[in-house]
N, C-alpha and C positions, 0 to 999 in steps of 0.2 A: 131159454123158453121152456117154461114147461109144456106135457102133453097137454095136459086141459086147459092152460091160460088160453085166455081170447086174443085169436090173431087176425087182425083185419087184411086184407090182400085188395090194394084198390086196383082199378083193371085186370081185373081176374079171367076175363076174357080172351084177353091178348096174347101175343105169342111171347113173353116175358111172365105175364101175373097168373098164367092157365099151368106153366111149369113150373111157378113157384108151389101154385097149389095143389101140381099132382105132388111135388116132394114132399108137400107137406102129410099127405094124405097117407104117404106109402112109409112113413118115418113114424106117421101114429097120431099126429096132432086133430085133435078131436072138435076143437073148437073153434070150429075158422070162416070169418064173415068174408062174405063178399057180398056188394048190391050190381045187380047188372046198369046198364046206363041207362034204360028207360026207367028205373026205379031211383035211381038219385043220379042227378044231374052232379060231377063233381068240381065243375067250375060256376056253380051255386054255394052260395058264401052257408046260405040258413039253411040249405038243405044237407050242407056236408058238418054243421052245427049241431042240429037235430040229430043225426045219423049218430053223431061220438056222446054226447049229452043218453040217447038211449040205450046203446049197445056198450057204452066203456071197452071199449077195446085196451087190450095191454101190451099188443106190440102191431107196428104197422108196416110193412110192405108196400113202400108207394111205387109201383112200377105202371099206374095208369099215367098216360102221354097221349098226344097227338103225334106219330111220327112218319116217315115215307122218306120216298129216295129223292134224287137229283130236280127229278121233274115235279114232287108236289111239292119239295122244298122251295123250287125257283116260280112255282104258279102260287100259294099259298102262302105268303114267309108273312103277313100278316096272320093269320089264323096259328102258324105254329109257334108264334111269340105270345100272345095274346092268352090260347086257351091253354100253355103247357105253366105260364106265372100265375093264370086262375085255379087250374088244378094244387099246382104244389103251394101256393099262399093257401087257399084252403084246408088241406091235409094235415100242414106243419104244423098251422097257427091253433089247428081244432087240437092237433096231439097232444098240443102243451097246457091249452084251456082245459081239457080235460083226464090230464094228467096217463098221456100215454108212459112206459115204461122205455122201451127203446123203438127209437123209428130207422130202417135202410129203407135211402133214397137211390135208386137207379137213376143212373147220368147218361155220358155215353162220351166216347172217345171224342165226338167229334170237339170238345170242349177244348180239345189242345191245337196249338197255331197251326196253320197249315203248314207252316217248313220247321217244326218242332224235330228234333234231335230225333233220329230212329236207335233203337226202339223208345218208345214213348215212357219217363219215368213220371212220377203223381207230382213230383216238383216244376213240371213244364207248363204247370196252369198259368194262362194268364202272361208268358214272358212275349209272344209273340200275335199276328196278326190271325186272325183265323179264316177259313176256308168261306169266301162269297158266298156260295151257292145255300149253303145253311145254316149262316151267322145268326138269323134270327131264333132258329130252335137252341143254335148252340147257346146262345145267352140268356135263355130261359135256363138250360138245363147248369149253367154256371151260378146262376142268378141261386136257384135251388141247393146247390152246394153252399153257398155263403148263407142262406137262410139258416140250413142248417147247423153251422159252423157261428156264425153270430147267435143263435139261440140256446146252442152248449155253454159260450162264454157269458152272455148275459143270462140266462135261466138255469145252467147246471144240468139242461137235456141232454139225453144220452139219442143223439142223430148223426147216424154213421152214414157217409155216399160212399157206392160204386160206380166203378166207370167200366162197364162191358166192351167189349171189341163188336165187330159186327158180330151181329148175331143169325141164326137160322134153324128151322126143325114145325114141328106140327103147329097148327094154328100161326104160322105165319100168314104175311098176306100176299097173294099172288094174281094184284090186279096190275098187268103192267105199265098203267097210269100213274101207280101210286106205288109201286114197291120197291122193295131194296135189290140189289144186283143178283142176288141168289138166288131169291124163287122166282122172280123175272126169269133169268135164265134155264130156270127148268122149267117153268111153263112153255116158254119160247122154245126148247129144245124137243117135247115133249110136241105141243101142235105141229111144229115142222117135222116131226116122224110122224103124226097121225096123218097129216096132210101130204106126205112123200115130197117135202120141200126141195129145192135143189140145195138154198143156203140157210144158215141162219145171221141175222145179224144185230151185231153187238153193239152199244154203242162206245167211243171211244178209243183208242190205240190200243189197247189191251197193253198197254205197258203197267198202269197202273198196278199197287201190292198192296194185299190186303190180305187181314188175318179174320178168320172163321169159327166162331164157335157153338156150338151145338147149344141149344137153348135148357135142356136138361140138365150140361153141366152148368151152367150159370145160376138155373136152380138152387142146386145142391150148392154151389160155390156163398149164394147169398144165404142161406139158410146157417152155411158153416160159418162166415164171418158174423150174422146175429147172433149168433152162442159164443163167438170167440174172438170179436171184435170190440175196443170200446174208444179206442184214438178219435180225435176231433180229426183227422190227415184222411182225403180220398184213398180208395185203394182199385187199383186195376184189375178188371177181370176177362182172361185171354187165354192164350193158349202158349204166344211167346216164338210163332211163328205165321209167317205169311205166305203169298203165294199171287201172284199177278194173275191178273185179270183173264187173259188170253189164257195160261194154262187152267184157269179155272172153267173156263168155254169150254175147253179139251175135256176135260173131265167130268163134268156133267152129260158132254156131248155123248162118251163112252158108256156113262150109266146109264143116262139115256136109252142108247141103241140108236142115234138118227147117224145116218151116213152121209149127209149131204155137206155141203162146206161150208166155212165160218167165215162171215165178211166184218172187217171191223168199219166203223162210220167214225174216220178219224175229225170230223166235221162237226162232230158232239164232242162233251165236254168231259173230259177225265175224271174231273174234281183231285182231290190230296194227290200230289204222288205216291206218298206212302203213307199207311198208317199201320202201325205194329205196336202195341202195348209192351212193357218192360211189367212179366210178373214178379219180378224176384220177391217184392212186398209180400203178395199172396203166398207165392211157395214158400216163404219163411214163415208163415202163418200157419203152414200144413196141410192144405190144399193145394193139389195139379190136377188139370183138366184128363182126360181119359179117353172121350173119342175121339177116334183117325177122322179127317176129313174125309176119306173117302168112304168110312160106315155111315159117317150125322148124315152125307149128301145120299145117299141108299134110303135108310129111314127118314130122312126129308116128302125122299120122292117116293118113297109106299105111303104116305104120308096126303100127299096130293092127289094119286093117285085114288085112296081110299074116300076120301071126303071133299076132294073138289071138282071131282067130273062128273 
């Protein structure tokens, strides 16, 4: 990409498309569309039509999605099936109409089976059964990878997907209705210090492992593989380590500051035993992630702190 080429960022809002486009910002790129969602509906077929038909974008960043943790996946699994195949059929099919240059699609680990080989390589798509709780997002975000990947081999588009690990950092969401295990947990650890709680609690065994990566580097990681990426084959983006559930309680609970004690609610649902991505793909590519869990969860939480109380 060049500096001035037009580069579209759909979900530019989000905690995904808001770090692409600080990277992009601070790397120099000058020319960078984004429409918020009251201004284009993107699971509108003629409104995401219009949108490529005016602006000609030349590369595109599709990281907007409908997403959320255990509980909106298991209240909602028709809406995150429905509005994440209306976003990316829209995106793909406009790219090609109007002759985008290169398109990354952002996926998400949960794409690989639930009892998939740890650490997770980009060859485990598809060999096994996948995780209940959010089989309908996962097979949108699969569905999107083969879009891509049938569009290379019948059209000659150049549509690269990444599969990020869980992710976390500023403009996350921290409603605990609807969010992921990480800012749940420091919102929840954060009220139980404001509130002098006795406990806090978590839900599931805390046995569960799971790997973390800072939303800034995945930034930088997608920006690196569209300058240096051009294989039809997903690529994982992670860190290459994980960390259970419970000690991840522990650790927020510290940065935190609450002193009170951690109940687990073995009575709720774990989901994956384990999910860990296999980077070797990536680091042979010449990208490795850079922040400790313990700084992204720091900068998380000045993060929340600064903009959501």
């Amino acid at each position: 990409m060049e500096k001035q080429e037009k580069i579209f960022i759909a979900g530019h809002r989000g905690l995904v498309g808001s770090a692409i486009l600080r990277n992009l910002e601070n790397q120099g790129y000058s020319n960078l569309l984004y429409r918020a969602s009251s201004e284009m509906d993107l699971r509108n077929q003629q409104e995401v039509l219009e949108f490529f038909k005016s602006e000609e974008p030349e590369f595109v960043f599709l990281a907007a999605a409908k997403v959320g943790g255990i509980i909106a996946n298991n209240t909602y699994p028709a809406d995150f099936i429905r509005d994440n195949l209306m976003i990316q059929n829209n995106i793909i099919d406009a790219s090609y109409k109007f002759g985008v240059k290169k398109l990354l699609f952002l996926g998400s680990t949960c794409i690989y089976p639930k009892f998939a080989p740890q650490p997770m390589k980009e060859e485990y798509l598809l060999t096994g059964e996948l995780e209940p709780t959010n089989e309908p997002y996962a097979i949108a975000k699969i569905a999107g990878i083969k879009m891509c990947q049938s569009y290379n081999r019948q059209y000659g588009t150049k549509y690269i997907s990444v599969m990020p690990t869980n992710l976390y950092g500023p403009y996350d969401n921290f409603d605990l209705e609807t969010s992921h295990v990480m800012p749940a947990l420091i919102r929840k650890f954060h009220e139980a210090k404001e509130n002098e709680s006795s406990f806090v609690e978590v839900w599931g065994t805390g046995n569960p492992k799971r790997e973390f990566l800072y939303v800034d580097e995945l930034a930088d990681a997608c920006v690196f593989i569209m300058n240096h990426y051009e294989e039809n084959e997903i690529v994982n983006i992670g860190v290459g380590e994980d960390i259970s559930i419970g000690d991840l309680a522990r650790l927020i609970k510290d940065i935190v500051g609450f002193k009170g004690a951690i109940r687990f609610d073995s009575s709720k649902p774990d989901g994956t035993p384990r999910k860990l991505v296999d980077v070797t793909k990536l680091n042979k590519l010449g990208w490795k992630a850079e922040t400790s869990l313990e700084q992204g969860i720091k900068q998380a939480y000045k993060w929340f702190m600064d903009n959501q109380l």
